[in-house]
N, C-alpha and C positions, 0 to 999 in steps of 0.2 A: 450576407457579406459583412453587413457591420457588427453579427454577433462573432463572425471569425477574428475579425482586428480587435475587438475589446477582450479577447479573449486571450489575443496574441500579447498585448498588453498588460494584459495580468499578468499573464506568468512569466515576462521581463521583468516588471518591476518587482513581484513577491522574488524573486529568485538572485533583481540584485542585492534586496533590502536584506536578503538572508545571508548573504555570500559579503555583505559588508565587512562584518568582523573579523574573518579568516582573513580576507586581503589585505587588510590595515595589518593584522598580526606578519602576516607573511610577508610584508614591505618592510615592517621593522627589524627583523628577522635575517632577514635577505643582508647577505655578504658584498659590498665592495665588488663592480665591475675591475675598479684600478686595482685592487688589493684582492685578490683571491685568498682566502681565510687556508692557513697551511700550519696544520700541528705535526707535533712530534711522532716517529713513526714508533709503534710500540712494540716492535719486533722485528727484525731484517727478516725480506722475504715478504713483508703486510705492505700493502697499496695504502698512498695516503692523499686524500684529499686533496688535489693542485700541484701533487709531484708525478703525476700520470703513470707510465707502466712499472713494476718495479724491478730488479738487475740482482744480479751476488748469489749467493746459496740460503736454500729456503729451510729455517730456522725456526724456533721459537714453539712448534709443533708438544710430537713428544721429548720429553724430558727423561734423560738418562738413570738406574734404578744403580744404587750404588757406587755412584762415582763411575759409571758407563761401564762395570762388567757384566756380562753374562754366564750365570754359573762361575767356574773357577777359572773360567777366561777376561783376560782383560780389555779393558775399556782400547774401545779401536773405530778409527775416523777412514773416511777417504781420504786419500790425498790427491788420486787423480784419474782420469778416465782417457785413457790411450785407445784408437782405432788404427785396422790393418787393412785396407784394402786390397785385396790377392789375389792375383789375375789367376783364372781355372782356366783359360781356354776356351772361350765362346762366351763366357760370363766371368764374374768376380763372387770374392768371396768378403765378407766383410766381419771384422773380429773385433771382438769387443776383450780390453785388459782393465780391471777397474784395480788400484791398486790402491794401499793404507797406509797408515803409519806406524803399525806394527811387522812390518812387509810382506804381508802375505798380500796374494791377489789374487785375482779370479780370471776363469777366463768364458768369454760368451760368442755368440754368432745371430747376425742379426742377418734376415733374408736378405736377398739379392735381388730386390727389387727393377734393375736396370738404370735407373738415375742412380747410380749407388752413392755419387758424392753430396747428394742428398741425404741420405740415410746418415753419412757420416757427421754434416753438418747437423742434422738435429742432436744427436750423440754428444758432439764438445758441447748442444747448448744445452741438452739436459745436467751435462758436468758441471755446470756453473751453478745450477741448483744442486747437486747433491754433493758435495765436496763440502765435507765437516761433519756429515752424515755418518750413523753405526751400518755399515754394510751388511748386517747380517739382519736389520728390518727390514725384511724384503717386501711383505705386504705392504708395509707403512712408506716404504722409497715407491711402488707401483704406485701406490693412493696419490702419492706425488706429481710423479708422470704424469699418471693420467687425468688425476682432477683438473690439475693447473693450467693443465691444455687445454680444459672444458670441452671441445668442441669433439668428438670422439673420432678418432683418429684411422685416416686408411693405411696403404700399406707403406707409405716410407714408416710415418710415426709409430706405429705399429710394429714394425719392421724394429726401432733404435729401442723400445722400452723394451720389448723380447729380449736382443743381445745384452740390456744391460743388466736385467735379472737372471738371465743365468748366470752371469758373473759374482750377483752377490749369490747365489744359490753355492758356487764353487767356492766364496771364501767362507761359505757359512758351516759346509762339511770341511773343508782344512783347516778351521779354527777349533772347530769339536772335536778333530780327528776322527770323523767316518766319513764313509763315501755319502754324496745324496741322496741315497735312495732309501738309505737307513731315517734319516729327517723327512722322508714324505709318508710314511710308515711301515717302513720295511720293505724287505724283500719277501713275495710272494711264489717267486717262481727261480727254477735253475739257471733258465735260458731262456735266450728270447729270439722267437723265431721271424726270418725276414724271408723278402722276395727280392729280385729283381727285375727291371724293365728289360724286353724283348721286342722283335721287330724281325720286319722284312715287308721286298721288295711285290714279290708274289707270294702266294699262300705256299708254296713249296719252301724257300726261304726262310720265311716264317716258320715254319714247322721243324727246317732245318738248325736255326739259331736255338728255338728252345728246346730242343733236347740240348745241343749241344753244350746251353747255360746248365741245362739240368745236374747234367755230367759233370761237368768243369765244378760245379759248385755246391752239389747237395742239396738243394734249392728242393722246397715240397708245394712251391707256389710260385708263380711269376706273373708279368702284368703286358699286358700287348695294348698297341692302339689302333685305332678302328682306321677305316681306308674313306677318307672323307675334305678331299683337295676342292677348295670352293667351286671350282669348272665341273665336279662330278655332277653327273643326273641325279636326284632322290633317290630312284630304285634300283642304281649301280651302285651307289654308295650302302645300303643294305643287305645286296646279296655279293658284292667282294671283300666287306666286313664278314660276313659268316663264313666267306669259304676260309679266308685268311685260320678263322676263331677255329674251323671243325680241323684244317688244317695241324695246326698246334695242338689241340685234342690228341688227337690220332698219333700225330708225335710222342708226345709223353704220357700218354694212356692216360687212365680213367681216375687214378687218385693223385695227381700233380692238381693244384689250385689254379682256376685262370681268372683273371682281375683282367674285364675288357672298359680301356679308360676310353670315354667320348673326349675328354678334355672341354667339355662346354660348346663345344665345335656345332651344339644340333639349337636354336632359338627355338622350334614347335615342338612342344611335350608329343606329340601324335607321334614325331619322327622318332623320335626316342623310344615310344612305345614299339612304332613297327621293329626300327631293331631289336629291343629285348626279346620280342617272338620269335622272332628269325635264330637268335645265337642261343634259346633256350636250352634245344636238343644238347648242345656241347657244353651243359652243366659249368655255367659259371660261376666262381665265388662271387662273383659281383660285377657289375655294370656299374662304372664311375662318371661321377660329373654329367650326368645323363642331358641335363640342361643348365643353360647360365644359375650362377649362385642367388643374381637377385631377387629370385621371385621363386618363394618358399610353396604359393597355392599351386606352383606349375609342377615340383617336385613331389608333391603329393599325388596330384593328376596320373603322375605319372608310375608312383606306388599302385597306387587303386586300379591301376589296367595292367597289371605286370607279375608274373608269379618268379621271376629270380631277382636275388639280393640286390641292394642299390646303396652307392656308396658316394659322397660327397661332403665339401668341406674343406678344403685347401684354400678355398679364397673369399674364408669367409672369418671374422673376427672376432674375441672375446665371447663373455658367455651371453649377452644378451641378442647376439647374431644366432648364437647356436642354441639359444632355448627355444625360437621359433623352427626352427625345422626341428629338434628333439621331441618339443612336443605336438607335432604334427603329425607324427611315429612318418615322416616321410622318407626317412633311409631304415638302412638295417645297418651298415656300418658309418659311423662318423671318422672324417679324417682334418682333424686341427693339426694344421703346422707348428710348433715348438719355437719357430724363429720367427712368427710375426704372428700368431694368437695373440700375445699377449704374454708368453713366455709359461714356462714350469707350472706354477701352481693356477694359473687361468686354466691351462689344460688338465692341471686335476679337476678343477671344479668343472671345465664342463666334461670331462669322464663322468662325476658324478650324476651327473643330470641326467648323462645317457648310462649310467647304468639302473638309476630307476626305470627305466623307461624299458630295458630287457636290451637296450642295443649298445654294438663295441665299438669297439675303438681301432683303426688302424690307422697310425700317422701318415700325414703327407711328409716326403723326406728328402727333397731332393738334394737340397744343401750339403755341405763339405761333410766329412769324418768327425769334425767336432760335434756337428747338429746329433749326429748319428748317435755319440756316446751318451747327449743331453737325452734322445729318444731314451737309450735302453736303461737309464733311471729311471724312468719317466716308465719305460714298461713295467718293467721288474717291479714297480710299487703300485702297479695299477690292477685292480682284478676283473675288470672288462675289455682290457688290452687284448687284441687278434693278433696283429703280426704287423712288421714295419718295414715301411720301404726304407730299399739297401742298392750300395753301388760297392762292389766289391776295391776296396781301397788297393789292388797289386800294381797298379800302375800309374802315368803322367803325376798330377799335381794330387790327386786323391792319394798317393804312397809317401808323399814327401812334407804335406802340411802338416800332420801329428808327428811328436817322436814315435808313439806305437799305436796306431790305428791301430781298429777292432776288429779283425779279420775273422769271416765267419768260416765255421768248421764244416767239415764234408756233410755234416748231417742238414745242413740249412739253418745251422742256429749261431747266435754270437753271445760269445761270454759277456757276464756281468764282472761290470769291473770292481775290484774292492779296497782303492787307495784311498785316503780321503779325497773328498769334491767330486771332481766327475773322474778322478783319475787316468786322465791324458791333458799332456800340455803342448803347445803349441810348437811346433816348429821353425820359431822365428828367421835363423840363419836362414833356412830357404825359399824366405818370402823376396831376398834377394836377387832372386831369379826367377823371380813372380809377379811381371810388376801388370799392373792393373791397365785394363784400357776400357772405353765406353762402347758400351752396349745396348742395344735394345729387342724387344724381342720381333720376329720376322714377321710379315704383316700378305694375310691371304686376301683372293678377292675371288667373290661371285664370276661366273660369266657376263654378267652386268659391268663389273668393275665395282660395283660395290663390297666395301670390306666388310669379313664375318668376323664373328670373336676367336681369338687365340685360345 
């Protein structure tokens, strides 16, 4: 006991008699409780010691190469970032205008979250940093966004840097004069081919609606959802999902594509797996969303027990989300949204990722006719791009928000546009008759009462 205290002893006093000098230096050192020490900021947009968060547009970055032209184009600033909230009818649509001082502008679409007036609220504050900024840095304005945020962002934040980068991606081909797709390296293909969603009540229904889309549309592929209301049994929900699938089979014969979406609907990879056994025979392009996005080792699970295609990816962000299931080889199709990835050039890099890796790409799409045009740059330039989901724009608020949506042809494919930027512009006047209400999405429940995922 007493060699323990002499010992405790020791190494108090060697440790103050060491630490003396630092603490005398660091009391001399040490700034003024009453006076907090506050110097010059050396740059608007820089954090300064004792002035806490900082406000205005964030500057002092890169520095402009010629007096700010690009090429034989001239030196050009924000001047301001307009948002459009557009009622669709069940949801909203939210659009992004970044506009200059040379007047061109851009136009973008950020996901529809459900809080939308959130998504819009981050947007004017992201405007306050970018205003004075060259809009055609598009990397260098993303680096912004999303460093500044630090904190890596779900789907509102996500949701507002997507819309505002397409924007500068539109002023960036209107200022060169080419379309976008020519600036992400061309065009690789003629056309770009889509599907549509399909549905029904009973599996006759079912079968009855997708010929019908087939017909109506040229469609060489469509997309159904599985029959899985939280009150169903495990093994009702199994075998009226496959009759639904063989149903629609049998409908459009044997080379129409069928895309069977779970939508995240199943928590146990097991369940997942029994379905994909079950809808095998009816040769699917893919089983989607097989289970929840956040857990990349269960998507795999569910690879390794599964011999049809598996598709997922919609609710999941930028490329560091999507390098863990790329390289897990746990899908065969990836599908990054355009409006909350992270926007245009995050979805070329993670194409890239997955096309090392031998796998494609089919966007998630459900947003407006704008989203749709930002996709088929976005295809058109990409050489592991499948096919994109489509909502055929002939009617309600999908005919009336572009001046000329992109209307596909009887073969199942949509032209590639070739005006500068994305070459459609909005339809302002008839957001008049659009006006916006809140939403959220419908909420199921177990037989329990317990709620399952949307």
């Amino acid at each position: 006991m007493g060699g323990e205290m002499k010992r405790r002893q020791f190494f108090r006093t060697s440790v103050l008699t060491a630490a003396a000098p630092f603490v005398a230096g660091a009391q001399q050192l040490a700034p003024s409780r009453e006076a907090p020490e506050v110097r010059p900021s050396g740059g608007a947009g820089r954090a300064v010691r004792g002035e806490g968060m900082t406000k205005g547009p964030i500057t002092g970055g890169l520095q402009p190469l010629d007096g700010g032209k690009i090429g034989n184009t001239p030196a050009m600033k924000i001047s301001d970032i307009k948002t459009f909230l557009v009622g669709a009818g069940g949801r909203n649509w939210v659009y992004v205008k970044v506009l200059t001082d040379q007047g061109l502008y851009g136009i973008g679409e950020a996901y529809s979250a459900g809080p939308d007036e959130a998504t819009v609220k981050v947007i004017e504050d992201f405007k306050t940093w970018l205003v004075g900024n060259d809009p055609r840095n598009v990397q260098y304005l993303f680096d912004i966004m999303y460093n500044t945020t630090r904190f890596p962002g779900g789907l509102v934040v996500n949701s507002a840097i997507s819309g505002i980068e397409h924007a500068l991606w539109d002023i960036a081909g209107k200022s060169a004069g080419v379309p976008v797709w020519a600036l992400l390296g061309g065009r690789l293909r003629n056309k770009i081919r889509v599907y549509q969603s399909t549905g029904g009540a009973t599996p006759q229904q079912a079968g009855e609606n997708a010929k019908r889309m087939i017909e109506t549309y040229g469609y060489t592929a469509l997309k159904m959802g599985i029959q899985a209301p939280g009150t169903m049994s495990y093994n009702r929900t199994i075998r009226d999902t496959a009759a639904h699938v063989r149903a629609v089979r049998e409908a459009v014969g044997p080379d129409i594509d069928i895309g069977v979406d779970v939508h995240a609907k199943f928590f146990e990879a097991e369940r997942a797996i029994r379905l994909a056994h079950a809808i095998e025979p009816y040769d699917p392009m893919w089983m989607e969303e097989s289970v929840r996005p956040e857990n990349y080792d269960a998507m795999k699970k569910v690879s390794d027990h599964v011999n049809i295609p598996l598709a997922s990816g919609e609710s999941n962000y930028g490329i560091y989300e999507f390098k863990q299931l790329i390289e897990r080889q746990a899908l065969d199709f990836v599908q990054p949204d355009i409006c909350v990835c992270g926007g245009v050039l995050t979805m070329k890099k993670i194409a890239a990722m997955a096309e090392a890796q031998y796998i494609l790409v089919a966007p998630h799409n459900p947003m407006s006719p704008l989203a749709t045009a930002i996709n088929v740059h976005f295809a058109a330039s990409t050489p592991n791009f499948h096919i994109l989901e489509y909502s055929a724009p002939d009617s309600g608020a999908r005919k009336n928000v572009l001046k000329e949506p992109l209307m596909v042809s009887k073969e199942g494919y949509v032209d590639i546009p070739n005006k500068p930027g994305w070459g459609v512009e909005l339809n302002e006047e008839a957001f008049r008759s659009m006006p916006p209400s809140p939403w959220r999405r419908g909420t199921n429940f177990h037989a329990d009462g317990s709620p399952y995922f949307q």
